[in-house]
PDB file of N, H, CA, C and O in Angstrom:
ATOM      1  N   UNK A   1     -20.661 -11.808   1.997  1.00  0.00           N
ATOM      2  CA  UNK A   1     -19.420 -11.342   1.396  1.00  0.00           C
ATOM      3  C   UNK A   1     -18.589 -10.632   2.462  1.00  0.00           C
ATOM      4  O   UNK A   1     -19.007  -9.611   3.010  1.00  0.00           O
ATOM      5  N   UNK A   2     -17.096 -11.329   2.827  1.00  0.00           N
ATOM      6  H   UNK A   2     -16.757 -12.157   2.381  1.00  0.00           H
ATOM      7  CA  UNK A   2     -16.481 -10.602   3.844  1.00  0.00           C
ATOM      8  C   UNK A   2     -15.568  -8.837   3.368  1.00  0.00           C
ATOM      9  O   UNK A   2     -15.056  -8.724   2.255  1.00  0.00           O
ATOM     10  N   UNK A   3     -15.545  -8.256   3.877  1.00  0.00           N
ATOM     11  H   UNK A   3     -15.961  -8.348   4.782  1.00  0.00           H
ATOM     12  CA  UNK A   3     -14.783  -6.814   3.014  1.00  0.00           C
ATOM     13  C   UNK A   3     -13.306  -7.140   3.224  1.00  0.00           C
ATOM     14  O   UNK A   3     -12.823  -7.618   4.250  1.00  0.00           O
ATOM     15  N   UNK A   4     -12.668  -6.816   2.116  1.00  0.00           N
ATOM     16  H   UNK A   4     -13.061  -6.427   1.282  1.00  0.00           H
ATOM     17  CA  UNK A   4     -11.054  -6.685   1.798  1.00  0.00           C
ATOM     18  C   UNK A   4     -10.693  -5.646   2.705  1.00  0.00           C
ATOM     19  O   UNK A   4     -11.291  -4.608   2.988  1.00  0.00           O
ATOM     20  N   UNK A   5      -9.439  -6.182   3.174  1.00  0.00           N
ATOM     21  H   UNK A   5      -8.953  -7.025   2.944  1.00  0.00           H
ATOM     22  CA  UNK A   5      -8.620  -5.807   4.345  1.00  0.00           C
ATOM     23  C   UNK A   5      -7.766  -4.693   3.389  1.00  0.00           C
ATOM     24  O   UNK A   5      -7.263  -5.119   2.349  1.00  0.00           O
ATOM     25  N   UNK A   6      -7.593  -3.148   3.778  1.00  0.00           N
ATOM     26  H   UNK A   6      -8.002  -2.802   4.623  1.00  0.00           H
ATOM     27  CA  UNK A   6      -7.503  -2.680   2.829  1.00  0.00           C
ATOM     28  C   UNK A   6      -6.304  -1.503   3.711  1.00  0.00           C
ATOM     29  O   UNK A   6      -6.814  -0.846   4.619  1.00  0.00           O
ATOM     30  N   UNK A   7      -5.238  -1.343   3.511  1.00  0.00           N
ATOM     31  H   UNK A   7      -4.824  -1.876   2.774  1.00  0.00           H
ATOM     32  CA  UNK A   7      -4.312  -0.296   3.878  1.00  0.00           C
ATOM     33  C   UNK A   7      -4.814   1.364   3.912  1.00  0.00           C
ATOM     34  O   UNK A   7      -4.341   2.275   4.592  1.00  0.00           O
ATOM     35  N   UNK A   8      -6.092   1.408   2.797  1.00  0.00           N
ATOM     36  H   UNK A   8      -6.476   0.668   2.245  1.00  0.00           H
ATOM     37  CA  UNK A   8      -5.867   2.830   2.302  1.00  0.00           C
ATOM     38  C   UNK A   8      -6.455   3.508   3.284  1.00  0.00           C
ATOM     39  O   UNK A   8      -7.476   3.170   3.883  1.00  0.00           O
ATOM     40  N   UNK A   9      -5.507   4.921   3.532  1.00  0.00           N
ATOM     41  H   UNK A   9      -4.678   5.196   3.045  1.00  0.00           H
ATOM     42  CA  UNK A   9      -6.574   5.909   3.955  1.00  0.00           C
ATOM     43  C   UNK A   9      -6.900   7.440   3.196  1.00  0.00           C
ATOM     44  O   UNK A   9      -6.994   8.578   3.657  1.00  0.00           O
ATOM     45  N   UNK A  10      -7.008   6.949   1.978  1.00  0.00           N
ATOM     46  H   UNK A  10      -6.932   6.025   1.603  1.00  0.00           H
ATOM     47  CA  UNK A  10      -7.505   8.169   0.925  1.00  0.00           C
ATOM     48  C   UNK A  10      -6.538   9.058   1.153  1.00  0.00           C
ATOM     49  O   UNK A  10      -6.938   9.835   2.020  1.00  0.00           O
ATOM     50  N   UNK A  11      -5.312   9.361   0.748  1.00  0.00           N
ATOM     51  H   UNK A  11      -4.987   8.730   0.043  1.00  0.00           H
ATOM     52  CA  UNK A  11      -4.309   9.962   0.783  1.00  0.00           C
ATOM     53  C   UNK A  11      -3.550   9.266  -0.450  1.00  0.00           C
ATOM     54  O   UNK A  11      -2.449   8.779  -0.192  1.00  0.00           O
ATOM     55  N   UNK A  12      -3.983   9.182  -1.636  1.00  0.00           N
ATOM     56  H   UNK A  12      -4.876   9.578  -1.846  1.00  0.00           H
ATOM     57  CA  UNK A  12      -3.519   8.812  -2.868  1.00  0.00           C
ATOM     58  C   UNK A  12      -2.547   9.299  -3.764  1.00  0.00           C
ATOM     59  O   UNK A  12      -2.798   9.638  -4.920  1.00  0.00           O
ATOM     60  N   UNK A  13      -1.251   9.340  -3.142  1.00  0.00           N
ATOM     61  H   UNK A  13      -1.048   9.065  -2.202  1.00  0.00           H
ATOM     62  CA  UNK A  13      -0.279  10.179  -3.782  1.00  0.00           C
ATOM     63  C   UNK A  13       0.921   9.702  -4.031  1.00  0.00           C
ATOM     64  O   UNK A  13       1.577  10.154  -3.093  1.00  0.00           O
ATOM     65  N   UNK A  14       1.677   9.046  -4.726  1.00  0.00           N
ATOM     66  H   UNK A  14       1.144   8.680  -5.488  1.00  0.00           H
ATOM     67  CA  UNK A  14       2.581   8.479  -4.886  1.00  0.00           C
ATOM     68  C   UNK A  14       4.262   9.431  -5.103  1.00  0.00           C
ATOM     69  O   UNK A  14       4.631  10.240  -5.955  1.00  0.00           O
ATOM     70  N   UNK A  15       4.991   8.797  -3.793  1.00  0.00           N
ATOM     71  H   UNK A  15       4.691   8.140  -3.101  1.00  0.00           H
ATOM     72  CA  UNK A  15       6.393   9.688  -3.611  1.00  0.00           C
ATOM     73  C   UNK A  15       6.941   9.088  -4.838  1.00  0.00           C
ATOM     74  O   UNK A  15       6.757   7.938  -5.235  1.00  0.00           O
ATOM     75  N   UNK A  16       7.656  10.044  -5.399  1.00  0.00           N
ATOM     76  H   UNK A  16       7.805  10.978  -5.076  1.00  0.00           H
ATOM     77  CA  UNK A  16       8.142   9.508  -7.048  1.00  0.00           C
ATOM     78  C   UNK A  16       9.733   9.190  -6.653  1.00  0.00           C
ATOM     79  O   UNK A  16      10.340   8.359  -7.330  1.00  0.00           O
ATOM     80  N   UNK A  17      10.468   9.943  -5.421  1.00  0.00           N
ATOM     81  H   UNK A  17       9.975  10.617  -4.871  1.00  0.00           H
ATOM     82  CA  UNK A  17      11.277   8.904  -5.388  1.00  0.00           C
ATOM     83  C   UNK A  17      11.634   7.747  -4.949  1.00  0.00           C
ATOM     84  O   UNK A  17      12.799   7.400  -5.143  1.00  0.00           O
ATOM     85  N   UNK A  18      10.692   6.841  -4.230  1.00  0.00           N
ATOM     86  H   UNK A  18       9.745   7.123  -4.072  1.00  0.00           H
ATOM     87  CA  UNK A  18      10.390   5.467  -3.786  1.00  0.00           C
ATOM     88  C   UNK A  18       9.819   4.957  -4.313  1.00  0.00           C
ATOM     89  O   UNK A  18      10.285   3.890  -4.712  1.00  0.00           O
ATOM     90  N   UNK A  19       8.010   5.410  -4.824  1.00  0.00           N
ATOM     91  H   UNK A  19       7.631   6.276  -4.500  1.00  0.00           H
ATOM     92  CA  UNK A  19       7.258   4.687  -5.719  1.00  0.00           C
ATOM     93  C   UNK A  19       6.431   4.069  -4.556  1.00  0.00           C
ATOM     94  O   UNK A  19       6.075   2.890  -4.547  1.00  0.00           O
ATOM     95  N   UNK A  20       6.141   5.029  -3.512  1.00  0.00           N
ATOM     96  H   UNK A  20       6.430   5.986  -3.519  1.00  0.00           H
ATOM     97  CA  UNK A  20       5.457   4.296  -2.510  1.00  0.00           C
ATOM     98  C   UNK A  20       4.299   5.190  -2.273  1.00  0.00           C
ATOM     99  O   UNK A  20       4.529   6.283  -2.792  1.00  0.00           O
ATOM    100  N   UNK A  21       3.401   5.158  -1.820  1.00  0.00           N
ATOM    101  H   UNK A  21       3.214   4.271  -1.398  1.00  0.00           H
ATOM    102  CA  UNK A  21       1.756   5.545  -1.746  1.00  0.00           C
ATOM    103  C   UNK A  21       2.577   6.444  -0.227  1.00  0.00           C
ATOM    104  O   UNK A  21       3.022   5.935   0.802  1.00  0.00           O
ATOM    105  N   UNK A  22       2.525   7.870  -0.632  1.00  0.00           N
ATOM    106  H   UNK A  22       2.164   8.284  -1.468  1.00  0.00           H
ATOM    107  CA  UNK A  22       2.294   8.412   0.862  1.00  0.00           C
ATOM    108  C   UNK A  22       1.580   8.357   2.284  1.00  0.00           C
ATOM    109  O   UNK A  22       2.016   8.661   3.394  1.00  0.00           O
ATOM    110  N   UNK A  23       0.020   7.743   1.785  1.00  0.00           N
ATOM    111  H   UNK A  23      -0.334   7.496   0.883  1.00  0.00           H
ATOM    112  CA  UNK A  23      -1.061   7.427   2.789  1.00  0.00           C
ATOM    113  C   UNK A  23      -0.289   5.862   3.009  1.00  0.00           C
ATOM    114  O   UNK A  23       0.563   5.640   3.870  1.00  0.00           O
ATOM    115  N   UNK A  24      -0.725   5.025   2.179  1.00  0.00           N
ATOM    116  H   UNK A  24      -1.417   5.205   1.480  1.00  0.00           H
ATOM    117  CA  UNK A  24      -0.691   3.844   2.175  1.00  0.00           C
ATOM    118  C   UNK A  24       0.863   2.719   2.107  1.00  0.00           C
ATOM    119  O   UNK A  24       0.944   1.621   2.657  1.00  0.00           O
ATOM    120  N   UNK A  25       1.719   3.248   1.458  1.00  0.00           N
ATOM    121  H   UNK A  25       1.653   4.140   1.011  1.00  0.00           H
ATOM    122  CA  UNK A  25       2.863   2.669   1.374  1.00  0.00           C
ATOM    123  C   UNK A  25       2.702   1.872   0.322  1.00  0.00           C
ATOM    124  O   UNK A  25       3.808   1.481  -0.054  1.00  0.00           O
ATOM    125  N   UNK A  26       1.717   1.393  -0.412  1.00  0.00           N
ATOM    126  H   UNK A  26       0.819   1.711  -0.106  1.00  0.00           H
ATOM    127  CA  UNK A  26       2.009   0.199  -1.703  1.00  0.00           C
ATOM    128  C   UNK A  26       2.084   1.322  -3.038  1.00  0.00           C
ATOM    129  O   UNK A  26       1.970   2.536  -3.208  1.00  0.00           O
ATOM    130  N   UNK A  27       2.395  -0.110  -3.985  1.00  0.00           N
ATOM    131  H   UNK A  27       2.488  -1.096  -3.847  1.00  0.00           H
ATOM    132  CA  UNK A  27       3.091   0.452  -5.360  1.00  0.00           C
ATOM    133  C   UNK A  27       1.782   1.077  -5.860  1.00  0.00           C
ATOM    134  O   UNK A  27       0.776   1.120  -5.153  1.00  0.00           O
ATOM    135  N   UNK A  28       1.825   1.440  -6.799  1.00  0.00           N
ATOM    136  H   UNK A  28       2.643   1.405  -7.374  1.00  0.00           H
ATOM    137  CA  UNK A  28       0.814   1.831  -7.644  1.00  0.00           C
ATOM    138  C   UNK A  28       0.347   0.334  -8.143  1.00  0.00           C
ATOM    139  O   UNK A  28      -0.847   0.077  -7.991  1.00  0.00           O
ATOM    140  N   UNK A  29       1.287  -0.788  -8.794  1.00  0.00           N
ATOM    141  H   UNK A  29       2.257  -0.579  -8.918  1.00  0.00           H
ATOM    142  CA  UNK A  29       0.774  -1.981  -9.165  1.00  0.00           C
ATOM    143  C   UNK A  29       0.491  -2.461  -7.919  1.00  0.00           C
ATOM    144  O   UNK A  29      -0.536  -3.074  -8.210  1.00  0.00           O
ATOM    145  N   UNK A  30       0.666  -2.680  -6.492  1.00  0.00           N
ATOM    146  H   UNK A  30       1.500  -2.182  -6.256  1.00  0.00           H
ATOM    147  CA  UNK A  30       0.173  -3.260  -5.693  1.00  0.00           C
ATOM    148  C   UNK A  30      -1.057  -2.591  -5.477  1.00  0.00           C
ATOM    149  O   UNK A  30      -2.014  -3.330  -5.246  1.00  0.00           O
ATOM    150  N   UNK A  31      -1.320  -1.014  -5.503  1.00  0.00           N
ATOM    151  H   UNK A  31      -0.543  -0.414  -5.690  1.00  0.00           H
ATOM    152  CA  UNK A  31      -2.941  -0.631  -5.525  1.00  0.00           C
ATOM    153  C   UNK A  31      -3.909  -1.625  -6.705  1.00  0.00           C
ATOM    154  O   UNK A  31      -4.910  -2.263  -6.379  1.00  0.00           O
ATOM    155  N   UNK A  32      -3.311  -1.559  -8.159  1.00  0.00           N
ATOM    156  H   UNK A  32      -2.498  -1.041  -8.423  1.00  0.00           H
ATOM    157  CA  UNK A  32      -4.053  -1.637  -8.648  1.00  0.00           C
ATOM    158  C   UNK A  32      -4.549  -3.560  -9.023  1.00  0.00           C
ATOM    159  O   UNK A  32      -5.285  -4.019  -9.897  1.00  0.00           O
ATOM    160  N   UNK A  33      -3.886  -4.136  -8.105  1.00  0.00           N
ATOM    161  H   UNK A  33      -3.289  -3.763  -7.395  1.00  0.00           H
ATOM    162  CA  UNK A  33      -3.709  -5.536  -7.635  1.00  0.00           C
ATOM    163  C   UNK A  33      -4.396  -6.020  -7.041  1.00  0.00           C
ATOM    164  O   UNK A  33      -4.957  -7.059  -7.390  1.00  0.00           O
ATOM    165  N   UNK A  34      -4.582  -5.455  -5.979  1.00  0.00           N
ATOM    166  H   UNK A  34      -4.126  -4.611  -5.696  1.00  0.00           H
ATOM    167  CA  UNK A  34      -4.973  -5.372  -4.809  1.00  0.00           C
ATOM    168  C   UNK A  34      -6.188  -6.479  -4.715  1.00  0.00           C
ATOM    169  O   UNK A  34      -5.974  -7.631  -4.336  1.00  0.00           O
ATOM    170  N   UNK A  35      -7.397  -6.032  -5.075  1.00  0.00           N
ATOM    171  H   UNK A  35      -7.570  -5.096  -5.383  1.00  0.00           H
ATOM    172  CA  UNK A  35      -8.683  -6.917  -5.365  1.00  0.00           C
ATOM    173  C   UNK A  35      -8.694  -8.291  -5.555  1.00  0.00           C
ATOM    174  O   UNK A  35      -9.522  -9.111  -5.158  1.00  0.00           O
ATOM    175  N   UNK A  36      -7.181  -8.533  -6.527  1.00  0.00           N
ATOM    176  H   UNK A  36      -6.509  -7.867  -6.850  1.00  0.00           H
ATOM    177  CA  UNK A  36      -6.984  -9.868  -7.220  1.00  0.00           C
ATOM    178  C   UNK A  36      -6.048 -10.547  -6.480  1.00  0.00           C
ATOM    179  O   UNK A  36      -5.876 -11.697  -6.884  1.00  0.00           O
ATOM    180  N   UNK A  37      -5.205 -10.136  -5.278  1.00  0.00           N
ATOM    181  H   UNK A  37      -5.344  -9.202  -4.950  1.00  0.00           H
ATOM    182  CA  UNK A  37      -4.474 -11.017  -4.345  1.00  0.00           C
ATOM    183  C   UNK A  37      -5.504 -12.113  -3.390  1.00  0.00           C
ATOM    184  O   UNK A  37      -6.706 -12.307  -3.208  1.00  0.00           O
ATOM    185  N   UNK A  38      -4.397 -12.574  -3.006  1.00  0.00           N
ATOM    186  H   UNK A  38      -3.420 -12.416  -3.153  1.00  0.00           H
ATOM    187  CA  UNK A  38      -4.991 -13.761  -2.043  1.00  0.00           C
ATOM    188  C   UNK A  38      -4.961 -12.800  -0.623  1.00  0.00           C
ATOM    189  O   UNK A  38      -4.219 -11.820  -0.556  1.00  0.00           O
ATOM    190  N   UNK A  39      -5.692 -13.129   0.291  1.00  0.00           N
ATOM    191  H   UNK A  39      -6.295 -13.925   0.236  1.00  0.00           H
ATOM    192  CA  UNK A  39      -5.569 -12.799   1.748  1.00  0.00           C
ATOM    193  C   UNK A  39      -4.330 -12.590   1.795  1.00  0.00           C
ATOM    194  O   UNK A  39      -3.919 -11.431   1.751  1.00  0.00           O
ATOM    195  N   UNK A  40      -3.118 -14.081   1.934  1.00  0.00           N
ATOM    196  H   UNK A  40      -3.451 -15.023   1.970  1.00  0.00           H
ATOM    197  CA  UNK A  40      -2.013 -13.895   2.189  1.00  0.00           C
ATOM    198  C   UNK A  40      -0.930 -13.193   1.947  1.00  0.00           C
ATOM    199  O   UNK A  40      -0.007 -13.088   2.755  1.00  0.00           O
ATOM    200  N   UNK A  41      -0.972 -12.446   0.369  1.00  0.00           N
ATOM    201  H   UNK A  41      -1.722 -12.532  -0.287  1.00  0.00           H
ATOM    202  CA  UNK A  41      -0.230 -11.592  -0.172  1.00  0.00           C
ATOM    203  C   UNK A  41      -0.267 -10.468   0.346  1.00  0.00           C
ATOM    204  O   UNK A  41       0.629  -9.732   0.760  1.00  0.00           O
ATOM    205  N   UNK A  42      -2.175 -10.293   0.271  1.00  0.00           N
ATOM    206  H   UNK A  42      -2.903 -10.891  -0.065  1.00  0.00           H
ATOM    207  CA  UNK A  42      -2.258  -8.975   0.959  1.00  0.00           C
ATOM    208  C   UNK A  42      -1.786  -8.821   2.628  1.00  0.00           C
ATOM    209  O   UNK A  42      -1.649  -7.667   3.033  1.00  0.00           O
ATOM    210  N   UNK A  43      -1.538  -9.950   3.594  1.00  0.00           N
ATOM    211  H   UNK A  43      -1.650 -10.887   3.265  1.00  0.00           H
ATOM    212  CA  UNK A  43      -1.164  -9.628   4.468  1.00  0.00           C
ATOM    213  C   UNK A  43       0.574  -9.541   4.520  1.00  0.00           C
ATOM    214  O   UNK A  43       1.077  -8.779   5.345  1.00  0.00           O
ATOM    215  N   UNK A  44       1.306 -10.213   3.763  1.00  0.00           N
ATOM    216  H   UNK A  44       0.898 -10.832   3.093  1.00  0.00           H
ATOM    217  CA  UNK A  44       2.357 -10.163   3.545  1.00  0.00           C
ATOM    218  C   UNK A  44       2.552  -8.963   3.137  1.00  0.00           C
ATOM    219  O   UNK A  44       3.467  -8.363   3.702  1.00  0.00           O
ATOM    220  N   UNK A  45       1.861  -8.300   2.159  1.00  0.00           N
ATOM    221  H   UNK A  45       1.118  -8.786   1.699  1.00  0.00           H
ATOM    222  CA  UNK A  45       2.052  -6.688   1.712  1.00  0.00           C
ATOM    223  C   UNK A  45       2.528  -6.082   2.783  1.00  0.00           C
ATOM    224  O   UNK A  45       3.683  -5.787   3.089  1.00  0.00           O
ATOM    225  N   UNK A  46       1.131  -5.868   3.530  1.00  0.00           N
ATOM    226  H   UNK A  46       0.193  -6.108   3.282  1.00  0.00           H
ATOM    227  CA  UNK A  46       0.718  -5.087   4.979  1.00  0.00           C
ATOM    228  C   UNK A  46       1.894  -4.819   5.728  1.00  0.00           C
ATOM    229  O   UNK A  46       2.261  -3.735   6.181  1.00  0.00           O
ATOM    230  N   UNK A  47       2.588  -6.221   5.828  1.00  0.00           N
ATOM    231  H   UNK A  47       2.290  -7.102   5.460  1.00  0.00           H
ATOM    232  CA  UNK A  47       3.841  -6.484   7.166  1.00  0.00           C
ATOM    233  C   UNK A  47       4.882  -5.407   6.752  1.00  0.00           C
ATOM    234  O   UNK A  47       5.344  -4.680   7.631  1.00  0.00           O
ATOM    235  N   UNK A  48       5.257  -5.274   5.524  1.00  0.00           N
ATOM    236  H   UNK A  48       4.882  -5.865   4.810  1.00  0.00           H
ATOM    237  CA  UNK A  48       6.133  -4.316   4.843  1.00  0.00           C
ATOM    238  C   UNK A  48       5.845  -3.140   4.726  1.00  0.00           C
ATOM    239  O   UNK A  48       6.699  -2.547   4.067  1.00  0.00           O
ATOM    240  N   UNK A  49       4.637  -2.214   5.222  1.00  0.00           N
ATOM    241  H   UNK A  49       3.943  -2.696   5.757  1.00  0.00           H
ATOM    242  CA  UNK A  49       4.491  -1.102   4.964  1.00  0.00           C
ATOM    243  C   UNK A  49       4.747  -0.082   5.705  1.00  0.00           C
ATOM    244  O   UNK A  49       4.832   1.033   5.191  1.00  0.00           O
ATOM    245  N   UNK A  50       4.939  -0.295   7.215  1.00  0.00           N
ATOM    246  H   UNK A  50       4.870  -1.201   7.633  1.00  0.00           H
ATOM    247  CA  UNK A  50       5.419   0.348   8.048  1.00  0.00           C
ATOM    248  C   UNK A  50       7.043   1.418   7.853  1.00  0.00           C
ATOM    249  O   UNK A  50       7.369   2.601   7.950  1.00  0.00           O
ATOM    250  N   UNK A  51       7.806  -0.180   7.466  1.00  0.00           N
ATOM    251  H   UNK A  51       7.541  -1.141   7.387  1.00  0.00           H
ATOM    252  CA  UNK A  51       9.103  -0.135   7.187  1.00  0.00           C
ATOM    253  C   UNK A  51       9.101   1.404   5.603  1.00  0.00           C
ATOM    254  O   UNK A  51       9.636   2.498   5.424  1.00  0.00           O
ATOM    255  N   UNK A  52       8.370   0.701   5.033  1.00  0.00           N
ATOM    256  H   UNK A  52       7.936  -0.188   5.178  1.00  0.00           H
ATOM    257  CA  UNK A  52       7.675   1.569   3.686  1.00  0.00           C
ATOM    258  C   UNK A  52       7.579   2.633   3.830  1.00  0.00           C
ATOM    259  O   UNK A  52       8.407   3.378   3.307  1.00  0.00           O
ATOM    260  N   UNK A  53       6.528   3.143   4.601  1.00  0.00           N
ATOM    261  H   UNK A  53       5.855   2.538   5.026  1.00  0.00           H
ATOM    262  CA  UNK A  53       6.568   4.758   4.850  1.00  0.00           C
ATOM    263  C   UNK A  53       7.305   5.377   5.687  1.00  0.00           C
ATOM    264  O   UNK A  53       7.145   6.551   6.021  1.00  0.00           O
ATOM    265  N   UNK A  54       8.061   4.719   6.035  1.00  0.00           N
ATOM    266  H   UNK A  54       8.191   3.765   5.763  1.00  0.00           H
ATOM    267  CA  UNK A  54       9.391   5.412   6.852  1.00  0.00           C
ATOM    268  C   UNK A  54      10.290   6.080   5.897  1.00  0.00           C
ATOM    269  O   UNK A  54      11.307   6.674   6.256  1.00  0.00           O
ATOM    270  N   UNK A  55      10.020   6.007   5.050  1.00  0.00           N
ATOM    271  H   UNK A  55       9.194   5.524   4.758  1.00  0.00           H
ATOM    272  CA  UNK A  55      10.900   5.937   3.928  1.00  0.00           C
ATOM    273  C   UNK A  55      10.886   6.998   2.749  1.00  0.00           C
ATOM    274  O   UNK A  55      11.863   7.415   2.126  1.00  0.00           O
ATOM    275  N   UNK A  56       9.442   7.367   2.573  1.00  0.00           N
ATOM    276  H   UNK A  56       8.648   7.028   3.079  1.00  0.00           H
ATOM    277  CA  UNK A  56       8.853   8.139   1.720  1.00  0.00           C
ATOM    278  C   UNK A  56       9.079   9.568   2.392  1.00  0.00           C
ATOM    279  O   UNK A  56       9.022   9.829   3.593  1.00  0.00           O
ATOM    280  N   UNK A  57       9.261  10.150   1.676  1.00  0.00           N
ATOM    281  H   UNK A  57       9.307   9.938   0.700  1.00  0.00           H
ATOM    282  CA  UNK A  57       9.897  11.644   1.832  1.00  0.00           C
ATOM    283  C   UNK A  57       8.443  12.408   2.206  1.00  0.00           C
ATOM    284  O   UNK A  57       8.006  12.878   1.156  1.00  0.00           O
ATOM    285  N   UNK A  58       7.549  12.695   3.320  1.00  0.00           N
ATOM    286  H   UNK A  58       7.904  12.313   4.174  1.00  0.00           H
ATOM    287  CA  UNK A  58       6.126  13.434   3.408  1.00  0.00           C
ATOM    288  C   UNK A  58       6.779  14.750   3.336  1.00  0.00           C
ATOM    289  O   UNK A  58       7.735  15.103   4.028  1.00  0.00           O
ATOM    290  N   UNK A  59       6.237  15.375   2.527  1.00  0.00           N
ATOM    291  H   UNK A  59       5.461  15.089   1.965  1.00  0.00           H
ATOM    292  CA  UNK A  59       5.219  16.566   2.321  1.00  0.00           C
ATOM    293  C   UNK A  59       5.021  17.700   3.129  1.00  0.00           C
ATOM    294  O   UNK A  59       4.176  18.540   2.819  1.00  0.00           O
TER     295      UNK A  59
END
């Protein structure tokens, strides 16, 4: 069994005015998705998250 390629780094907090994972940058539905994507989605996610937490107002 290979392990899911996984963004998180346990920093589970969602900025409420973006809707983006402070640690991670995905939605809350893309967390809770996650398992059930294809590789490709999840790497397509990935490509966007950079841009993502640029964005989120930290703390």
């Amino acid at each position: 069994m290979t392990a899911i390629e996984s963004p998180c780094i346990l920093v589970c907090s969602i900025d409420m005015k973006t809707g983006f994972c402070f640690g991670c940058g995905r939605t809350r539905e893309e967390i809770g998705a996650w398992i059930d994507m294809t590789p490709e989605i999840r790497r397509s996610v990935m490509a966007e998250l950079p841009a993502r937490l640029e964005t989120v107002e930290r703390r």
